[in-house]
C-alpha positions as CSV (number, residue, x, y, z in Angstrom):
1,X,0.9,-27.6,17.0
2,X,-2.3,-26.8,15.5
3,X,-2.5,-23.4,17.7
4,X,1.0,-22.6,16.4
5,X,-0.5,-23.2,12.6
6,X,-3.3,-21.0,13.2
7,X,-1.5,-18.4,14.7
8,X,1.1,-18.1,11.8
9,X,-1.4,-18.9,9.3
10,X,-3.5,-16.2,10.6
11,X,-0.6,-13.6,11.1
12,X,0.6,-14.5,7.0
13,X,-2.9,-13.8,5.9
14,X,-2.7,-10.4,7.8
15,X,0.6,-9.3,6.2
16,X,-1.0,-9.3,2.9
17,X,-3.3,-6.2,3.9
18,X,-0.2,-4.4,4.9
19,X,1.8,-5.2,1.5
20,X,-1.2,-3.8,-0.2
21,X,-0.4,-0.6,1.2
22,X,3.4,-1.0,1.0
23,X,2.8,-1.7,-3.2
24,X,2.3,1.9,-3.8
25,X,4.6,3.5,-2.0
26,X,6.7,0.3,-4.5
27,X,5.4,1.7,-7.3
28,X,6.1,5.2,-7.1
29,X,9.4,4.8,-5.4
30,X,10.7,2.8,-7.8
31,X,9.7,5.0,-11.0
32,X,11.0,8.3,-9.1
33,X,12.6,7.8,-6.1
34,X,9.8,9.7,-4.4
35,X,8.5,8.4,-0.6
36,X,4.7,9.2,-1.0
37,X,3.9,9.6,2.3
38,X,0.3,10.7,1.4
39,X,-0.4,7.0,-0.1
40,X,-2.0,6.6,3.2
41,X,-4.5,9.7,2.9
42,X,-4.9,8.8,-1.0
43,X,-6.1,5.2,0.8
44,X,-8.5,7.0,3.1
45,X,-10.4,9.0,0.0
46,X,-10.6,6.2,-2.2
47,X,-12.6,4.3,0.4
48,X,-14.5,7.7,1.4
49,X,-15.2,8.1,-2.3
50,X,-16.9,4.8,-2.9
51,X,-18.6,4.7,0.4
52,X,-20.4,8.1,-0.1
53,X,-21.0,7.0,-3.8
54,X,-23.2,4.2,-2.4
55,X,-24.4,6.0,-0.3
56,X,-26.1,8.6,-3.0
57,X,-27.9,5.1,-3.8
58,X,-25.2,4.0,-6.7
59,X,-25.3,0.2,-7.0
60,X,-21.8,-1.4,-6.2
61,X,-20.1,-1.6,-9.4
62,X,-20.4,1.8,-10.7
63,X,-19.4,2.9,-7.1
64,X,-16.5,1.3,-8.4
65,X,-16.2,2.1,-11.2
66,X,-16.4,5.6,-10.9
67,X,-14.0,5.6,-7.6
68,X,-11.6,4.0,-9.7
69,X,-11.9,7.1,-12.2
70,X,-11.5,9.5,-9.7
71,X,-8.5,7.8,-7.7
72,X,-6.6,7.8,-11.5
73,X,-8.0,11.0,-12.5
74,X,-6.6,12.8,-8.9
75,X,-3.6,10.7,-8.8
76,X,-2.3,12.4,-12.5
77,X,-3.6,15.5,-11.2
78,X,-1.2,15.5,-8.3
79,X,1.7,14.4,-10.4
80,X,1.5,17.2,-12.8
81,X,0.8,20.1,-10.2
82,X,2.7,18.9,-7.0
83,X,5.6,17.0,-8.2
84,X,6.2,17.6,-11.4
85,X,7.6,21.2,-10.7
86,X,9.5,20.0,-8.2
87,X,11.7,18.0,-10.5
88,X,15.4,17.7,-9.3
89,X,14.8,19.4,-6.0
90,X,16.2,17.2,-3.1
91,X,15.0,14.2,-1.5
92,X,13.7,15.6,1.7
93,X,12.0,18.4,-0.7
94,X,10.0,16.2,-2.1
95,X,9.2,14.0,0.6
96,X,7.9,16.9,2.9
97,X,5.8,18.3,-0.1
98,X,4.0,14.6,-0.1
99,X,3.9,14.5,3.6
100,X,1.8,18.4,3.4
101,X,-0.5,16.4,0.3
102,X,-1.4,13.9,2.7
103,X,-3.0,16.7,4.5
104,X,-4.8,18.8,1.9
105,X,-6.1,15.3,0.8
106,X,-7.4,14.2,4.4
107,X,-9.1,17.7,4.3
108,X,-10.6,17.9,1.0
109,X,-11.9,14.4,1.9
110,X,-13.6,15.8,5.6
111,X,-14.6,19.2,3.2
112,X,-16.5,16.9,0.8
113,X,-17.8,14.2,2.6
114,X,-17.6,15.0,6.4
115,X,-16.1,13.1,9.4
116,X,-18.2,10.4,10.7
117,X,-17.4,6.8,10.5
118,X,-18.7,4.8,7.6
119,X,-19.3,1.2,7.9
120,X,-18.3,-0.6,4.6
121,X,-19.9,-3.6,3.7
122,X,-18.1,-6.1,0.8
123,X,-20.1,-8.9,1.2
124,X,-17.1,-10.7,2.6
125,X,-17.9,-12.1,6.0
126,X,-15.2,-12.5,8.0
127,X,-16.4,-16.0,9.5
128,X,-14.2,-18.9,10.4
129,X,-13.5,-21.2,7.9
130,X,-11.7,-24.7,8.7
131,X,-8.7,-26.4,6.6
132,X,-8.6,-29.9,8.5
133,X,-8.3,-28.5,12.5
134,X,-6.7,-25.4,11.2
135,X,-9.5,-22.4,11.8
136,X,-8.8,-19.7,9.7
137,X,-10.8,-16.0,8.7
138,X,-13.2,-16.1,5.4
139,X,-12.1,-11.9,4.7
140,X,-7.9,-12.8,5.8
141,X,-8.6,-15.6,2.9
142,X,-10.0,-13.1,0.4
143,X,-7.7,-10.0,1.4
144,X,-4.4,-12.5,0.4
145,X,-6.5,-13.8,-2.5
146,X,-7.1,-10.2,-3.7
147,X,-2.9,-9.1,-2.6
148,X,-2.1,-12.4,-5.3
149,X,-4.2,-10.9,-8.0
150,X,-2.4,-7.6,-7.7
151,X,1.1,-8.4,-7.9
152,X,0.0,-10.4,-11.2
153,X,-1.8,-7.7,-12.6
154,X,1.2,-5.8,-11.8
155,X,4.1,-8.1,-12.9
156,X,1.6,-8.6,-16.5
157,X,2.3,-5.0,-16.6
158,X,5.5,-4.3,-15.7
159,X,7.3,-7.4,-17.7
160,X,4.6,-7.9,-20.6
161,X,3.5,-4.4,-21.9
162,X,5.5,-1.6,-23.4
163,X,4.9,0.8,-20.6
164,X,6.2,-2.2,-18.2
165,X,9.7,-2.1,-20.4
166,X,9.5,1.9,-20.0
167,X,9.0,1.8,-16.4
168,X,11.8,-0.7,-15.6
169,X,14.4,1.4,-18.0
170,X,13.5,4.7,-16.3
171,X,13.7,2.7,-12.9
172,X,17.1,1.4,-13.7
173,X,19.1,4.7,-15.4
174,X,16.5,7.9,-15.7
175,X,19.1,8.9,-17.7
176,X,19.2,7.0,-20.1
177,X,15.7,6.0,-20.5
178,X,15.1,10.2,-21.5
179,X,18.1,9.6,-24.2
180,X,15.9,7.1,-26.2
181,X,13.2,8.7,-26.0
182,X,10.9,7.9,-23.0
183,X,8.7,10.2,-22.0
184,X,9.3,10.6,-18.3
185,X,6.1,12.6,-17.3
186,X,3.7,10.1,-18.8
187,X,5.6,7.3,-17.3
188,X,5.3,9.1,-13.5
189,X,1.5,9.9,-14.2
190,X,0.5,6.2,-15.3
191,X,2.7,5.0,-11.9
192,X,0.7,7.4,-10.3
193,X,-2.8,6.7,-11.2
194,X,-1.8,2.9,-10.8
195,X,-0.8,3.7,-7.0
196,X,-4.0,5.7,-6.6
197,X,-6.4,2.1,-7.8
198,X,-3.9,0.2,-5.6
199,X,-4.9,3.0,-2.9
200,X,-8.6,2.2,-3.2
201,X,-8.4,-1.7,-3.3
202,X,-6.0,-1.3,0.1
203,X,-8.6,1.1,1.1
204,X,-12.1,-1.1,0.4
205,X,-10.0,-4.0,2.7
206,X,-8.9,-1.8,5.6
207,X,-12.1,-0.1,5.2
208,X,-14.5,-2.7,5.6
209,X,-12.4,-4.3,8.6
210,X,-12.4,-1.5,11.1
211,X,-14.8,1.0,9.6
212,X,-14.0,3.7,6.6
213,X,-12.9,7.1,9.3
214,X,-9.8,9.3,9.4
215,X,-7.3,6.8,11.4
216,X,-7.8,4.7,8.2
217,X,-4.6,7.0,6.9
218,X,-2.1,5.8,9.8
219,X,-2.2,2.4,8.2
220,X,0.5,3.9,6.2
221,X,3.1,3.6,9.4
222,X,2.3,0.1,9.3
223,X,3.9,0.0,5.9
224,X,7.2,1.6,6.8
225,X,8.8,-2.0,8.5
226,X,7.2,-4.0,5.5
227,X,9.1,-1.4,3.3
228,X,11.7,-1.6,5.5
229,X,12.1,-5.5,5.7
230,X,11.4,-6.2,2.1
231,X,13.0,-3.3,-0.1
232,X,11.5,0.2,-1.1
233,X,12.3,-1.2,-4.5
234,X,10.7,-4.4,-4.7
235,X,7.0,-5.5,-6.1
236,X,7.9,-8.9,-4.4
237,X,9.7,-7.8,-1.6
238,X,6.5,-5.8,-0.5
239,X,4.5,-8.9,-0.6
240,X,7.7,-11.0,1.3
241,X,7.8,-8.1,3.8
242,X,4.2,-7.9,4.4
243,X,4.0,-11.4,5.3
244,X,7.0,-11.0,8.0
245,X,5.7,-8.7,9.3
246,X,2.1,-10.3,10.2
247,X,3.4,-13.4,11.1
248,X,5.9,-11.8,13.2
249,X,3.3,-9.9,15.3
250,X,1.0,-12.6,15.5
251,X,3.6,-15.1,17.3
252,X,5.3,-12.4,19.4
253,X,2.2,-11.3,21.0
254,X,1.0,-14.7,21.2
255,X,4.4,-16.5,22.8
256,X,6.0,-13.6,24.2
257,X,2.8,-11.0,24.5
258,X,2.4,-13.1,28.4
259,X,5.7,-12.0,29.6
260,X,5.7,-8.4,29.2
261,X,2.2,-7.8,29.6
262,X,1.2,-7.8,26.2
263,X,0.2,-5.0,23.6
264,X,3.1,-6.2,21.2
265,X,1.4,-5.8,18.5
266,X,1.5,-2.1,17.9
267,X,5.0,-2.0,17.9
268,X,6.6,-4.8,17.2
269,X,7.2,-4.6,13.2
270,X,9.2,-1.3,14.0
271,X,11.6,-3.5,16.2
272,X,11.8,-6.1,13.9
273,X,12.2,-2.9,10.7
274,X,15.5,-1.9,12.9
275,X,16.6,-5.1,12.9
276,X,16.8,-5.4,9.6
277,X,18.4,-2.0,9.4
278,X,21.7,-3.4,10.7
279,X,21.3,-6.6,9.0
280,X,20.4,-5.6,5.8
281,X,19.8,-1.8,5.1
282,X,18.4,-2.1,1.8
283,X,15.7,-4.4,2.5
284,X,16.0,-8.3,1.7
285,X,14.9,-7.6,-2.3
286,X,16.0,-4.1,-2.5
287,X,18.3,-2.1,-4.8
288,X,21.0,0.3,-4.0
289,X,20.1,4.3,-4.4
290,X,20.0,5.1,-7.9
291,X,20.7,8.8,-9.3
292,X,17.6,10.5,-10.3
293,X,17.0,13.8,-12.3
């Protein structure tokens, strides 16, 4: 039994570095209906950014800092030049011109500061930390911490602020948020720069677990299932999804891993994504299609 624990326990604790990347495809999404498949190469310059800042000697925090600035700063810049003109164009429109960002981005980032792998260091060790005979990993622990403070940052935002009560009316009738009087490009370019810090905290995680280098972008297919699962839609469902998915993985490879001969884990959540698909298309906390302009 206490395998089993540690197994799930350690495959829920995982899922919350995949819903970090899932919340800002959420974000973005949900404010204008657009699939930002270049969330994934955003993730790989925010960590690039801040690596090669502390690398020019800046101390940690205004590494951060200034990563931060640059993540918002590029994330408005790519609202008002790439998307915005593409207003009311189709769906697959705009989703191709993200998916051709993702690779300007991943190239401005090799332009700027080069190819080689980075080694990013938090000062989160991932040691093994015990809860009664229950081993569990110190950086899993702080990765979920970090996912919790997030979505309440997020749902502060979106439920307690002004721009929160903007971004829910635009999300629910576009419409008929622009007939009062909300003003639909600042609303896209704040969800924006909010997807581009989410970007660099999922980025700092992923990057200091397997190194900061160019793969760091395909964590972005891991987020399709969690997406998938929970709801393109859904803040929460993002975080519900994420931890499906890793706990999923975790047990499969683990109980059924022996019988095929392993290596479930790389594909696994996509099996489990199209199972949902004829379950439950829209996701378990997802909405149906809304019209946009």
């Amino acid at each position: 039994m206490t395998f089993f624990l540690e197994t799930l326990i350690g495959g829920l604790l995982a899922g919350t570095m995949y819903s970090l990347v899932a919340l800002g495809f959420v974000l973005i999404y949900k404010a204008s209906g657009v699939f930002n498949f270049a969330q994934g190469a955003m993730l790989l310059f925010a960590a690039l950014t801040f690596v090669s800042l502390q690398e020019q000697g800046l101390p940690f925090a205004l590494a951060l800092i200034l990563t931060v600035v640059v993540m918002a700063l590029g994330a408005i810049l790519i609202e008002r030049t790439v998307l915005r003109p593409l207003v009311n164009r189709s769906q697959i429109t705009l989703f191709m011109a993200t998916l051709g960002l993702s690779f300007v981005i991943e190239g401005l980032a090799q332009g700027l500061m080069g190819a080689q792998v980075r080694a990013l260091d938090l000062g989160i060790e991932d040691v093994p930390l015990f809860w009664g005979d229950v081993m569990v990993s110190q950086f899993d622990l702080v990765a979920a911490a970090t996912a919790a403070l997030v979505v309440t940052v997020l749902a502060l935002l979106f439920n307690r602020t002004r721009i929160g009560v903007s971004l829910r009316a635009v999300a629910d009738d576009t419409r008929a948020a622009l007939s009062i009087g909300i003003n639909l490009n600042r609303i896209w370019q704040i969800v924006w720069a909010v997807a581009g810090i989410l970007g660099l905290v999922a980025g700092l995680l992923w990057g200091a677990r397997q190194g900061v280098q160019f793969s760091l972008s395909l964590v972005v297919l891991k987020a399709l299932p969690v997406l998938i699962i929970g709801g393109f839609t859904s803040i929460g469902g993002a975080i519900v999804g994420g931890l499906i998915v890793g706990a999923a993985e975790n047990l499969a490879e683990v109980y059924i891993g022996p019988y095929i001969g392993g290596g479930i884990t790389p594909w696994f959540a996509y099996v489990l994504a199209i199972v949902f698909l004829y379950i439950r298309p829209a996701g378990l906390f997802g909405e149906p299609a809304i019209e946009r302009v």
